[in-house]
VMD Tcl script that builds the backbone (N, CA, C; Angstrom):
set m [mol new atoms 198]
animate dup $m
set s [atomselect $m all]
$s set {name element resname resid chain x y z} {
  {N N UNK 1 A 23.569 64.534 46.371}
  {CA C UNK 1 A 24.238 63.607 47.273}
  {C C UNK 1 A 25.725 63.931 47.334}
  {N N UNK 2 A 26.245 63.583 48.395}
  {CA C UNK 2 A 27.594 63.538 48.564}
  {C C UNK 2 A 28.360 62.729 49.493}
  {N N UNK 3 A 29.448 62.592 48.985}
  {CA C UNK 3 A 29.764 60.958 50.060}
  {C C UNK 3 A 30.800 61.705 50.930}
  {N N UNK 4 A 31.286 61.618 52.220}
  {CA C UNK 4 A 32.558 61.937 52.737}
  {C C UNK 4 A 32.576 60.814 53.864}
  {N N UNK 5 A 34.152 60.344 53.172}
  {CA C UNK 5 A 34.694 58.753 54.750}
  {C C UNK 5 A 33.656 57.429 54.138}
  {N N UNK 6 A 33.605 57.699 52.578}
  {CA C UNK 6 A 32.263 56.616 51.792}
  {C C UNK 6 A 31.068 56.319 52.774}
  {N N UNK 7 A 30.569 57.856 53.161}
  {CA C UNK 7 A 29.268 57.608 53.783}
  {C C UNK 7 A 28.755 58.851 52.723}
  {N N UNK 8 A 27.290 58.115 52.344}
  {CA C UNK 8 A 26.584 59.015 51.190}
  {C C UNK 8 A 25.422 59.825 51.862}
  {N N UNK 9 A 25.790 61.215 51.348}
  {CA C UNK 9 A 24.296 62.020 52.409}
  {C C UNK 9 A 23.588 62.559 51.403}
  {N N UNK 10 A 22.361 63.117 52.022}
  {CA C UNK 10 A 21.534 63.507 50.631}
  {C C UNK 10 A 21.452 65.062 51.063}
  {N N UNK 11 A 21.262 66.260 50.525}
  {CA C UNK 11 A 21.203 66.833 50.785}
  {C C UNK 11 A 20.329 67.574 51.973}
  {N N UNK 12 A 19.132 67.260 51.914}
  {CA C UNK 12 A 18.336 67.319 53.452}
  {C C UNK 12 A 19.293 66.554 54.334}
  {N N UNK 13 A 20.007 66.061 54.475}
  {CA C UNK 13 A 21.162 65.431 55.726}
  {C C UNK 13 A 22.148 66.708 56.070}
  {N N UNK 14 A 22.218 67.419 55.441}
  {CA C UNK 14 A 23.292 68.453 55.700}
  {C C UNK 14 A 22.617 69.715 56.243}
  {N N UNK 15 A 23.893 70.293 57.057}
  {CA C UNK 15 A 23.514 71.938 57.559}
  {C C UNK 15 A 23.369 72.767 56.601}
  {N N UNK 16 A 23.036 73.779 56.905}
  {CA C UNK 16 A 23.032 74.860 55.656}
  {C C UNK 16 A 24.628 75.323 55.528}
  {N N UNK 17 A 25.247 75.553 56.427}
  {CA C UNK 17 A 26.969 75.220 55.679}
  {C C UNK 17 A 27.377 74.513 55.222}
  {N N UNK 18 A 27.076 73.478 55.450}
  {CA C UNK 18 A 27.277 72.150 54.822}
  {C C UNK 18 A 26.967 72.405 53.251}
  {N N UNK 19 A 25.996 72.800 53.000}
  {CA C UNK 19 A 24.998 73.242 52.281}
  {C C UNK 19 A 26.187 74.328 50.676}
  {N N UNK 20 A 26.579 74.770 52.040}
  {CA C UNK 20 A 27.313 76.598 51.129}
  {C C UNK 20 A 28.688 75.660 51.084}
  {N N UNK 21 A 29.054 74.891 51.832}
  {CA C UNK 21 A 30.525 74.157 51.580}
  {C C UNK 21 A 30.579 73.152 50.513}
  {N N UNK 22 A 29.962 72.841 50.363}
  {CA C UNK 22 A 29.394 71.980 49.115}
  {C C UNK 22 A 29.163 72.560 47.303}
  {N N UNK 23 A 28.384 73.531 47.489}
  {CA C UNK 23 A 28.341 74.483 46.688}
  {C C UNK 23 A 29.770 75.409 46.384}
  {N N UNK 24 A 30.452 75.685 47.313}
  {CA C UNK 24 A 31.731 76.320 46.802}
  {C C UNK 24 A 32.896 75.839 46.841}
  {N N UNK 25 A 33.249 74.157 47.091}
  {CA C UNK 25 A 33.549 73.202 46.511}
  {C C UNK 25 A 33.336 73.070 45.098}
  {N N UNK 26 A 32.179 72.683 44.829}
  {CA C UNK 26 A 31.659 72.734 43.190}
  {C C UNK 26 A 32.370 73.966 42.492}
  {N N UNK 27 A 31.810 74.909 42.784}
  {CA C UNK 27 A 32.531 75.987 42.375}
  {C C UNK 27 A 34.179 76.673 42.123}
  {N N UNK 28 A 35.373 75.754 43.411}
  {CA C UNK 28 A 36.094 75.683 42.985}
  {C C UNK 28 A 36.945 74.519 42.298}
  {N N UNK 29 A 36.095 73.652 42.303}
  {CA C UNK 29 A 36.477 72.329 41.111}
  {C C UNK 29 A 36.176 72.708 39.516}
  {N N UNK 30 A 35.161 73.477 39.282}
  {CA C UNK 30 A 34.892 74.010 38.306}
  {C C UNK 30 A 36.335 74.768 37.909}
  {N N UNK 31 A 36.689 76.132 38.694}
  {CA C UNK 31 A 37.706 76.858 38.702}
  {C C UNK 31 A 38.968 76.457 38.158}
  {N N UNK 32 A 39.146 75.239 38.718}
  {CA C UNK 32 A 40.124 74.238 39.042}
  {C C UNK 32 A 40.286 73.367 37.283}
  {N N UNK 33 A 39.262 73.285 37.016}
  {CA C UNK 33 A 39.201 72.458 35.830}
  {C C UNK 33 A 39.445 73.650 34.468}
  {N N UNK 34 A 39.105 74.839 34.777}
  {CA C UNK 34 A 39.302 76.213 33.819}
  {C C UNK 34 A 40.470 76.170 34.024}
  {N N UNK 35 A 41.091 75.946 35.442}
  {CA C UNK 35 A 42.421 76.897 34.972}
  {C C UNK 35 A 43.885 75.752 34.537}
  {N N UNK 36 A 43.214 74.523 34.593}
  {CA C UNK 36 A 44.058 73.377 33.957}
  {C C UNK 36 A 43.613 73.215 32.403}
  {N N UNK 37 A 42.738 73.643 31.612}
  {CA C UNK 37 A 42.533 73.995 30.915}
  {C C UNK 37 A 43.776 75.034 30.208}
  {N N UNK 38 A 43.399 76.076 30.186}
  {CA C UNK 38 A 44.529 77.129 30.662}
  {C C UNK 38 A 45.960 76.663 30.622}
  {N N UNK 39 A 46.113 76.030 31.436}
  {CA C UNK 39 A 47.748 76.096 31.401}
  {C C UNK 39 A 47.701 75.236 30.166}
  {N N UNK 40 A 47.073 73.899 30.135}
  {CA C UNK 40 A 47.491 73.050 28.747}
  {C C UNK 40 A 47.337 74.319 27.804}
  {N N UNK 41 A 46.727 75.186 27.838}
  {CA C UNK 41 A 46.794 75.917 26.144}
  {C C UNK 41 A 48.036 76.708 26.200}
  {N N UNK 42 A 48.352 76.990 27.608}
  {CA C UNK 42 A 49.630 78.262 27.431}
  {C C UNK 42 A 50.830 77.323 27.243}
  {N N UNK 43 A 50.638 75.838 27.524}
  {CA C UNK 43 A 51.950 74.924 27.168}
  {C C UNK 43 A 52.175 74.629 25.451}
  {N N UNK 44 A 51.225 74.794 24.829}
  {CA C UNK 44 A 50.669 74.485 23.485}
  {C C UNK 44 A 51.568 76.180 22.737}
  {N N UNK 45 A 50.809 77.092 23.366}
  {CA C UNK 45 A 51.255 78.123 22.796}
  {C C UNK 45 A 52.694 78.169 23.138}
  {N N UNK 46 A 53.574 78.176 24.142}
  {CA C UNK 46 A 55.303 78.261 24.228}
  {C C UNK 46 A 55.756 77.034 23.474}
  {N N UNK 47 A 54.994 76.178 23.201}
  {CA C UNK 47 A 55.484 75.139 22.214}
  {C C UNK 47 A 55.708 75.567 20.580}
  {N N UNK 48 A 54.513 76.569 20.638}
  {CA C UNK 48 A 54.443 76.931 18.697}
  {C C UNK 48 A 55.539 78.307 19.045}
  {N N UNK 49 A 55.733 78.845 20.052}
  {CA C UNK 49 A 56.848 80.037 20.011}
  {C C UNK 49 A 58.184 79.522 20.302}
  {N N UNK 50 A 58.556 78.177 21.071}
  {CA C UNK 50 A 59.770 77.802 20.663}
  {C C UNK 50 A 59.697 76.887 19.499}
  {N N UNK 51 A 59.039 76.716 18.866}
  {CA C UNK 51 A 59.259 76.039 17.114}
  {C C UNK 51 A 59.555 77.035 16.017}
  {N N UNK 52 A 58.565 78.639 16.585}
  {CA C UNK 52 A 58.931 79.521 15.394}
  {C C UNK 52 A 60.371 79.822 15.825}
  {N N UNK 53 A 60.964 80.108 16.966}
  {CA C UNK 53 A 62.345 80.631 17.391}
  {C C UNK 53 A 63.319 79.529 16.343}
  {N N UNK 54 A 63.236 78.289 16.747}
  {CA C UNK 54 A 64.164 77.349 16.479}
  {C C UNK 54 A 64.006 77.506 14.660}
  {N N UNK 55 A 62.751 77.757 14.278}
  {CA C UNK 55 A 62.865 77.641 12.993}
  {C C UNK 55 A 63.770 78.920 11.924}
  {N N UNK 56 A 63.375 80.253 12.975}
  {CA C UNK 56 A 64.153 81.318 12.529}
  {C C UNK 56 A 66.069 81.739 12.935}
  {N N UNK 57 A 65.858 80.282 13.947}
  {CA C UNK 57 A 67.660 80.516 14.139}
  {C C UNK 57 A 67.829 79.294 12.749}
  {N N UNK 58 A 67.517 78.450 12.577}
  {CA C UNK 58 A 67.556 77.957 11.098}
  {C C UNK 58 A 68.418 78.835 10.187}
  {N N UNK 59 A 66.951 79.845 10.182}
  {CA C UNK 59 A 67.111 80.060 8.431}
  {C C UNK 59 A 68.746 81.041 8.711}
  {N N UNK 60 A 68.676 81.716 9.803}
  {CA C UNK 60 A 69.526 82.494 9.803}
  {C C UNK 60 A 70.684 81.434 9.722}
  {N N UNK 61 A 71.011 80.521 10.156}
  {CA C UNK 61 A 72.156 79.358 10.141}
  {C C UNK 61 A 72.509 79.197 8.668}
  {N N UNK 62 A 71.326 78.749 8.101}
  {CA C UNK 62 A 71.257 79.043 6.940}
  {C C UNK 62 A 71.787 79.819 5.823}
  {N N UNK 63 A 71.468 81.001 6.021}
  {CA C UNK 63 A 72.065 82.370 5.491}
  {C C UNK 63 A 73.630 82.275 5.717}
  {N N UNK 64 A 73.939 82.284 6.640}
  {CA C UNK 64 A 75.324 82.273 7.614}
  {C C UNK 64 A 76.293 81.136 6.545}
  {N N UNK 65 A 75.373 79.922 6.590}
  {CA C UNK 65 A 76.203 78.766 5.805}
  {C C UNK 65 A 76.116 79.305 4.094}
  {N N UNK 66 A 75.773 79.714 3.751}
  {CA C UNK 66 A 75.484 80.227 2.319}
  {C C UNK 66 A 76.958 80.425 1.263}
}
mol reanalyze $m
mol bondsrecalc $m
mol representation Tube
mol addrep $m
C-alpha cells in the first residue's frame, strides 16, 4: 500500500511505473538512511580526532610549561 494526498492505494491500483516509482523510492530511502548513518559516524570520528589533537597540544603545553 501506499498513500499519496492521504489517499491509500494498494498495489493492483497502480501502473507498472507506478509500480518501478515506488520501488525506487524505497530504494532511495533506504540509501538515504545509509548515508545518514554515515555521516553520524564520520561526525563521531572528527570528534575523537579533534580530542586526540587538543589532547596532544596539551601535553606539548605541558612540556613547554615545565
Amino acid at each position: 500500500m501506499i498513500t499519496i494526498d492521504e489517499v491509500t492505494y494498494t498495489e493492483d491500483e497502480l501502473s507498472d511505473i507506478s509500480k518501478l516509482h515506488v520501488t525506487r523510492i524505497n530504494e532511495l530511502r533506504g540509501q538515504a538512511t545509509q548515508l545518514q548513518m554515515q555521516i553520524e559516524e564520520m561526525n563521531v570520528l572528527i570528534s575523537a580526532y579533534a580530542n586526540a589533537i587538543r589532547e596532544s597540544v596539551q601535553e606539548v603545553e605541558e612540556l613547554v610549561n615545565e
